[in-house]
C-alpha positions in Angstrom: 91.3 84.0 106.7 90.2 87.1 108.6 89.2 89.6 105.9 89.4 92.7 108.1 92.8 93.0 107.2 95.0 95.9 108.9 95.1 98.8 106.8 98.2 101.5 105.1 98.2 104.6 102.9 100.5 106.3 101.1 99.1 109.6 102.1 101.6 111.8 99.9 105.2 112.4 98.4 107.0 115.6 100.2 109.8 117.1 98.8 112.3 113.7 98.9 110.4 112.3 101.7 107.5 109.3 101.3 105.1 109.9 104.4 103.2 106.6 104.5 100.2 106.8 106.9 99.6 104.5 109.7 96.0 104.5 109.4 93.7 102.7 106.2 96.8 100.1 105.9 97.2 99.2 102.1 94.3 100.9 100.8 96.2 102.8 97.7 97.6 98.9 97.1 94.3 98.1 95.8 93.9 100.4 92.7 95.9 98.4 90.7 97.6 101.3 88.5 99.1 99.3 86.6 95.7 97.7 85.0 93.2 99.5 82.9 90.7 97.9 85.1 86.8 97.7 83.9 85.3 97.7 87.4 83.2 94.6 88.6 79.6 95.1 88.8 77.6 93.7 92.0 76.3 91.0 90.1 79.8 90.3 88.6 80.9 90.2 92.6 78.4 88.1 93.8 79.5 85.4 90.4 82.5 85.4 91.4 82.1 84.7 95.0 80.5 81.5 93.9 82.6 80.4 91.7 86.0 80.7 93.9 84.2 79.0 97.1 86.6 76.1 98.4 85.3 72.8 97.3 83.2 71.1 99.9 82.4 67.5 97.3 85.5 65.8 96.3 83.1 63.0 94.6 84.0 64.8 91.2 85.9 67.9 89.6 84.7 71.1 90.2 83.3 72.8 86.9 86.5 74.6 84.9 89.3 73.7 86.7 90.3 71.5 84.2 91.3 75.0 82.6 93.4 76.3 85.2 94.4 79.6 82.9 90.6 79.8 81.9 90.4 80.6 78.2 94.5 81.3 77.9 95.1 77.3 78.6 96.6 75.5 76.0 96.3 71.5 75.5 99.6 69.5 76.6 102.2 69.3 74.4 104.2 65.7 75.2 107.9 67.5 75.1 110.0 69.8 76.7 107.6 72.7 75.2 105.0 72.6 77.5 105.6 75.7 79.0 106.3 77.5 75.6 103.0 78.0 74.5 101.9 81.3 73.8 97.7 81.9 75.7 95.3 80.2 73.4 92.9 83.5 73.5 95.5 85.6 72.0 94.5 87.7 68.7 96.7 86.9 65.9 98.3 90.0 66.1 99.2 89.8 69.5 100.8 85.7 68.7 103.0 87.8 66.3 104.1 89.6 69.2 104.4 86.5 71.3 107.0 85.0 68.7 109.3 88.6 68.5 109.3 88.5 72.0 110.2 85.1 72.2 113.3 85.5 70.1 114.5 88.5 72.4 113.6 86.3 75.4 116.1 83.3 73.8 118.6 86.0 72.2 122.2 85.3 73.1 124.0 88.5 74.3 127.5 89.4 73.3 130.3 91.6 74.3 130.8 95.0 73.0 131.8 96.4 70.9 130.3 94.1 68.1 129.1 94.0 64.6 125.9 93.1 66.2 124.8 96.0 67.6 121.7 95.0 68.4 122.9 91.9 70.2 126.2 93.7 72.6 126.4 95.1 75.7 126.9 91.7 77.8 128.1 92.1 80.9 130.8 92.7 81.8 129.8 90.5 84.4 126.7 88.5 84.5 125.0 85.1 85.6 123.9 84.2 82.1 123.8 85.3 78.3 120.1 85.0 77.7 117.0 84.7 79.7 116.2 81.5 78.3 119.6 80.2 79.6 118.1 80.9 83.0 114.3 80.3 82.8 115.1 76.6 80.4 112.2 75.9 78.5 110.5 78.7 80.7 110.6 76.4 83.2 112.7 76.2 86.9 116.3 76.2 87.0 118.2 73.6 89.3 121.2 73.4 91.4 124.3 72.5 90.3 125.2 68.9 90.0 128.8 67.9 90.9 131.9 70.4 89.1 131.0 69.7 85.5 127.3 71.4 85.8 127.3 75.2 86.4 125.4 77.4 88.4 124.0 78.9 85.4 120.4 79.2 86.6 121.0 80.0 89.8 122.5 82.9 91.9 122.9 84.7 95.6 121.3 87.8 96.4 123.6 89.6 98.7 122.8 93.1 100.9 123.9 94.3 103.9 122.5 96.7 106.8 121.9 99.8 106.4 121.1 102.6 108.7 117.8 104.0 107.3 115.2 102.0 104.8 115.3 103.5 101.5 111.7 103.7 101.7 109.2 105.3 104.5 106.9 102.3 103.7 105.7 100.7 107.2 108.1 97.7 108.0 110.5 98.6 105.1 113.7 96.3 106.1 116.8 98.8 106.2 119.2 96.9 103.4 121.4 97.7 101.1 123.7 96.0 98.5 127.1 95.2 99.2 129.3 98.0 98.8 131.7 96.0 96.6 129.5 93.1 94.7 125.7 95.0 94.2 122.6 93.0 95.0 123.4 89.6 93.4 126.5 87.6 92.9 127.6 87.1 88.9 129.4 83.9 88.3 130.6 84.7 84.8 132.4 87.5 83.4 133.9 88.8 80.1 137.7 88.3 79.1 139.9 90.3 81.4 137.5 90.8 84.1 137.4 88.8 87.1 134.1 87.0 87.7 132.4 88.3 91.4 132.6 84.7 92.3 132.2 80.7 92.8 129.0 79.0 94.3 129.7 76.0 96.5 126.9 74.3 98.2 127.5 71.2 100.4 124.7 68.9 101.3 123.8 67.3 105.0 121.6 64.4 104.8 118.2 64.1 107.0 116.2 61.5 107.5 112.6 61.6 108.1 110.2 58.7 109.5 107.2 59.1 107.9 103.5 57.0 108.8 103.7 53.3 107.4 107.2 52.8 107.8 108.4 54.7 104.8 111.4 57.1 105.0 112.3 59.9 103.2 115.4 62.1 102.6 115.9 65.5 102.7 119.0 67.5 101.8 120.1 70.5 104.2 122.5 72.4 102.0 125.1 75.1 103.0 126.0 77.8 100.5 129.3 79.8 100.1 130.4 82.4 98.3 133.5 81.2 96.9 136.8 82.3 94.9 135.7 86.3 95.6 137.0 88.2 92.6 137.1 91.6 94.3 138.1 91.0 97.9 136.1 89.8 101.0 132.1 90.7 101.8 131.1 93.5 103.6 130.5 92.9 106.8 126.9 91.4 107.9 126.5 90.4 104.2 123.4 88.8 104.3 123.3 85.8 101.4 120.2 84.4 100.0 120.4 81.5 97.3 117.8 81.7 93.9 116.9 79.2 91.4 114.6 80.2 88.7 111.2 79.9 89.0 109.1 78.9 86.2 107.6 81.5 84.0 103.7 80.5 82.9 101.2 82.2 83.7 102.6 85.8 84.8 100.3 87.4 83.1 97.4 86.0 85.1 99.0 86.3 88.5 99.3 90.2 87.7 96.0 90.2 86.7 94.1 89.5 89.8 92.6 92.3 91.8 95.1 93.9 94.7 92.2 93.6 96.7 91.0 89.9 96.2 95.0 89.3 97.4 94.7 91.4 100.3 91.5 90.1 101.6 92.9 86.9 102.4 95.7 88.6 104.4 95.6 88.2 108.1 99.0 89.3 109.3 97.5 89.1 113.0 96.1 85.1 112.7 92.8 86.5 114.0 91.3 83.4 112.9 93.9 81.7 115.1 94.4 78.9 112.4 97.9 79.0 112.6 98.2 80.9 109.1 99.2 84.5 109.1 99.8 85.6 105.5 100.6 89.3 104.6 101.4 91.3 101.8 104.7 92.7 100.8 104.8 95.9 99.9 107.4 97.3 97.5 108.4 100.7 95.5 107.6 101.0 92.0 110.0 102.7 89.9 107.4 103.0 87.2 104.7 104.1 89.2 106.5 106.2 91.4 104.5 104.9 94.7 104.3 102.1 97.0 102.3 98.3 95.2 101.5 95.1 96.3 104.5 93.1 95.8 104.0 90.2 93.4 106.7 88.7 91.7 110.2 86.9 92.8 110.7 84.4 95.1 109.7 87.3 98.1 107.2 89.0 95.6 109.8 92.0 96.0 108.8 93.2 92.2 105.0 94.4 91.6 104.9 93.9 88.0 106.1 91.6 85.3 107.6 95.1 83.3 109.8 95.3 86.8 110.8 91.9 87.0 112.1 91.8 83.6 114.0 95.0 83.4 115.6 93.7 86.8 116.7 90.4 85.1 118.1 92.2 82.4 120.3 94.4 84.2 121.3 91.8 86.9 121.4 89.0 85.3 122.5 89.4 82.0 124.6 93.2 83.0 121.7 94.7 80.3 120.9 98.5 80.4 117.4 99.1 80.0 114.9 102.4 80.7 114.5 101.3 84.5 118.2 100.4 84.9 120.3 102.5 83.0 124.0 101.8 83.7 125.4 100.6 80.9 127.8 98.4 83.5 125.0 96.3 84.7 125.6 95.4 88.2 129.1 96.5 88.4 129.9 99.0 91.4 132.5 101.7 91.2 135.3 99.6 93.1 135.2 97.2 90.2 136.9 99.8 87.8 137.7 97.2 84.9 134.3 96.6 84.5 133.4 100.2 84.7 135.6 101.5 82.4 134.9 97.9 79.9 133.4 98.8 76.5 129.5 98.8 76.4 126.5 98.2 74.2 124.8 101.6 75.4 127.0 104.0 73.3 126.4 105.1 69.6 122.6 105.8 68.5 121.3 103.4 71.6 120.8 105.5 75.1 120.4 101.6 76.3 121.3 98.2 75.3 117.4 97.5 75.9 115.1 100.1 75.1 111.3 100.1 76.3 110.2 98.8 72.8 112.3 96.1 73.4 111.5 95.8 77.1 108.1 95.7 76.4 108.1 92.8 74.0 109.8 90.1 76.8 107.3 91.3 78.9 104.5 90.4 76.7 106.1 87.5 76.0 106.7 86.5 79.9 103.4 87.6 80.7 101.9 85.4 77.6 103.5 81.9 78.3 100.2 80.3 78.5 99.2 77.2 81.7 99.2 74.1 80.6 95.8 72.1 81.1 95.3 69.8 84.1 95.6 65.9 83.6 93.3 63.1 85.1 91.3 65.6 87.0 88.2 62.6 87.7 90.6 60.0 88.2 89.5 58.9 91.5 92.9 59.0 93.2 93.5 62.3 92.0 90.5 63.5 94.0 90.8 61.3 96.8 94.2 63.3 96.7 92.6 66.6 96.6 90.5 66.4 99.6 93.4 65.5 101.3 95.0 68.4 100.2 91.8 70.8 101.5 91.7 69.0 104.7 95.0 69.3 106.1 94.7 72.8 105.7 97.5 73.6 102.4 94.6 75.8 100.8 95.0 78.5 103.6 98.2 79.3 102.0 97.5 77.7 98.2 94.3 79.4 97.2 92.9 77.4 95.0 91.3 80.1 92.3 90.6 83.6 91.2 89.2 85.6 88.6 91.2 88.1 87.0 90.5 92.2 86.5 87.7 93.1 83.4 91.1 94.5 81.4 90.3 97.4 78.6 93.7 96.4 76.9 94.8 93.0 77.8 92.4 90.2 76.6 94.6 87.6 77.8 93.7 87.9 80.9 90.5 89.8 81.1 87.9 88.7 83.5 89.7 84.5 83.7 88.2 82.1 86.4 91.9 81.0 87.2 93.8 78.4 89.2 96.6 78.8 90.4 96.9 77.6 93.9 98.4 80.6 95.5 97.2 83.5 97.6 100.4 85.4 96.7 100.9 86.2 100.1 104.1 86.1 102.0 104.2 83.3 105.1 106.9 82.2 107.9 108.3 79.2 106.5 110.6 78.5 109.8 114.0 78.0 110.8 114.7 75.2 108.1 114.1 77.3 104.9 114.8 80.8 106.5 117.5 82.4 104.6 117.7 85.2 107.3 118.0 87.7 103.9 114.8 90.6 104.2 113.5 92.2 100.9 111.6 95.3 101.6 108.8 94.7 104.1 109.8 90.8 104.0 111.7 89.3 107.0 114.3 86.8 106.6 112.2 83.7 107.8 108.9 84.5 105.0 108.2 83.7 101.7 105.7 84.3 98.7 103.6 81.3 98.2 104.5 79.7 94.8 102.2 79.2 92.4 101.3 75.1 91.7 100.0 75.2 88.3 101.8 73.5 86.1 103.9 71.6 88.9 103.3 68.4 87.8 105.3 68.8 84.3 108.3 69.8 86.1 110.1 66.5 84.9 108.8 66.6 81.1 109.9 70.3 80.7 113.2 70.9 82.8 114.5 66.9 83.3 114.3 67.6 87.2 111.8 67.4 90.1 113.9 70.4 92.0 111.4 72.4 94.1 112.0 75.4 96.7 113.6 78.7 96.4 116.8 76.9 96.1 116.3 73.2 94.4 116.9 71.7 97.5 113.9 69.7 97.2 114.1 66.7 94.8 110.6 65.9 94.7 107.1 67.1 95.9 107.6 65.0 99.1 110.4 66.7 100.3 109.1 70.1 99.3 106.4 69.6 101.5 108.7 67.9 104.3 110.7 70.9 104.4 107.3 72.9 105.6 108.2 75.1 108.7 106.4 77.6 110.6 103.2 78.8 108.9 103.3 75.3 107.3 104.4 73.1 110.5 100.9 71.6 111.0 100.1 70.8 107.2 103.8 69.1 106.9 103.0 67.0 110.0 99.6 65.9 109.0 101.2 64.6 105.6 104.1 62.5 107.9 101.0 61.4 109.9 99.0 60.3 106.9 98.0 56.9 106.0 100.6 55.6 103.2 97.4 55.4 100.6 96.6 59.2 101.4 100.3 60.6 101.3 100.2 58.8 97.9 97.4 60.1 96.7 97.7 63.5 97.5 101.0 63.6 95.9 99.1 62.2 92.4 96.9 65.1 93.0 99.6 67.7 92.9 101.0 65.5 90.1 97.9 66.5 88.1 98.5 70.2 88.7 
């Protein structure tokens, strides 16, 4: 990729105005304010360079990436757990940490007004009662399977046009959430309130030919937004379905220097390879200022502290310091659940406060990578050089090294591997949900992390990949390739049946 990426700056904050200048593109993106970053030194720079150069022998593993999460990687546990590991390198203070935040991460919400105190506030409407009913086993979520199995760990985003963008940030989409249902769809809701609604997704079979006279089957779903609790959608609502991603390594990802991201960005292909990969850029309600977008299917949240607080008050109708409404995601048209009882009253301003907050976000940004399996096993890096040479590392970046952090151990100065440039790309047509979040369009998405893909099965009991589970396995994930990824897909369809193989036992190892 081109490194002489385009260029924006925030040049300054007037009155309630954000004039974002059209010249040094991204620049203030790179400062990371939300690290205490040691800076690198020359020799630091040129060590690094070295050690993040793309394979060129496939004869054996390179050095370290058995330890994809560098000195945070934990051995393999053979359960569910695998993902449940706190980072090896943390102190034992901080594993104390780990644990309390770990209990707040699996705490079940109630409704208020409770005896709990500490445990009310649900609601009144919400898509689950617990992050960990979500994020199971801090792994993915899935679809739902038949009427018997919920849609507990997965949702619709919903927003609407709007006239202006609510930021002045270059290519900020001009969105808003439904006037009625907010920015997500809740499925559940307490006793006397009616739920926002029922998801029904239908499924179209597709058959693909594939090299070697294999076939494989893909599923093209349709989603609806069923059984609306509080009359129809506004009009142009815009739907976009979410399963939950899993939740290792977080901490890493946010980690690695803005600038290491951004030099791989070439928005214009001036490489002409086909690959045009570009940043989004979102606003920071903690920082008060325009960051690289990293997290969430899109990366429309720039740090985990975000994402969480988000979660909280979306997903589970939690009031915390960055979303204070005791109401969660209720609007003012659904007066029942405005006027409801909630956990925010008494001697609690919220029903999360930031000491709280703080502590699932340590924990999310602590659930440590699992260690890669059969790394010299010859398939396995037959499989790999595959994976180089039909281009899938010009979106999957193979490895990083993390900030020199003052305050963060964890994830201080970590040769990492996480096969992602964090970049958004076109997809295409096929997994376009036509939904924009901030300066993403409807047809692009962040690349997703592969570490840790190949325990899918062992943690969550599924091989669902995709932004929506639509996937059943890594074949069809990569089937469903569009756009930016067109040429890679079809060189896998085009591969001899001994390569496709292999380069799925590769990914397999991840």
């Amino acid at each position: 990729m081109n490194p002489r990426f385009p260029i924006f700056v925030m040049a300054a904050v007037l009155a309630a105005s954000i004039v974002v200048a059209e010249t040094n593109r991204y620049a203030l993106l790179v400062d990371d304010v939300h690290l205490k970053v040691v800076p690198r030194t020359e020799d630091e720079q040129a060590r690094i360079a070295s050690v993040t150069a793309l394979a060129t022998d496939f004869s054996m593993a390179q050095a370290f990436e058995g330890r994809p999460a560098g000195a945070a990687t934990v051995r393999v546990t053979p359960d569910a757990n695998a993902f449940s590991q706190p980072s090896e390198n943390l102190s034992f203070d901080d594993e104390m940490n780990f644990r309390v935040g770990n209990g707040l991460f699996r705490k079940i919400w109630v409704s208020s007004p409770s005896s709990t105190l500490a445990s009310d506030g649900l609601g009144p409407i919400f898509n689950a009662r617990s992050c960990q009913r979500c994020h199971i086993k801090d792994g993915r979520g899935h679809a739902p399977d038949g009427e018997d199995d919920t849609a507990i760990s997965m949702f619709l985003r919903i927003s609407v046009p709007a006239e202006n963008a609510p930021y002045a940030i270059n290519g900020y989409h001009a969105t808003q959430g439904d006037p009625t249902y907010g920015e997500q769809l809740q499925d559940f809701a307490l006793a006397g309130i009616a739920a926002e609604y029922r998801l029904e997704i239908s499924y179209e079979e597709i058959e693909i030919a594939l090299s070697g006279g294999e076939v494989a089957h893909l599923r093209a779903p349709t989603y609806a937004a069923a059984d609306l609790g509080y009359g129809p959608l506004a009009d142009g609502a815009m739907l976009s379905p979410r399963v939950a991603p899993q939740m290792i390594g977080l901490g890493l990802l946010e980690a690695i220097p803005a600038a290491d991201i951004l030099a791989l960005a070439d928005p214009d292909d001036d490489d002409n390879d086909g690959v045009s990969g570009r940043p989004n850029i979102v606003w920071s309600q903690v920082h008060d200022r325009a960051m690289l977008g990293r997290f969430g299917l899109k990366a429309g949240s720039p740090t985990v502290l975000e994402q969480s607080a988000g979660a909280f008050a979306g997903d589970i109708g939690i009031s915390n310091p960055l979303h204070p409404n005791g109401a969660g995601e209720c609007t003012t048209t659904q007066t029942d659940c405005i006027n409801a009882p909630h956990g925010d009253g008494d001697d609690r301003v919220f029903e999360v406060d930031q000491e709280i907050l703080d502590l699932v976000t340590f924990y999310s940004r602590n659930l440590a990578v699992p260690a890669r399996r059969d790394i010299e096993d010859p398939s396995v890096l037959r499989g790999k050089e595959v994976f180089f040479d039909i281009g899938c590392v010009a979106c999957h970046q193979p490895s990083f090294v993390t900030h020199r952090l003052e305050d963060q151990q964890a994830q201080s100065f970590q040769l990492i591997w996480p096969y992602t440039d964090m970049l958004l790309h076109d997809m295409g047509e096929g997994l376009a949900d036509n939904r924009p979040e901030a300066v993403a369009n409807g047809r692009e998405w962040r690349t997703p992390p592969l570490w840790g893909i190949g325990l899918t099965q062992q943690v969550s009991g599924h091989t669902q990949f995709l932004h929506d589970g639509r996937a059943r396995n890594l074949l069809e994930a990569i089937l469903w390739h569009g756009g930016e990824g067109q040429a890679a897909r079809d060189r896998v369809v085009e591969l001899p049946v001994q390569d496709r193989a292999a380069l799925l036992e590769f990914l397999e190892s991840l």
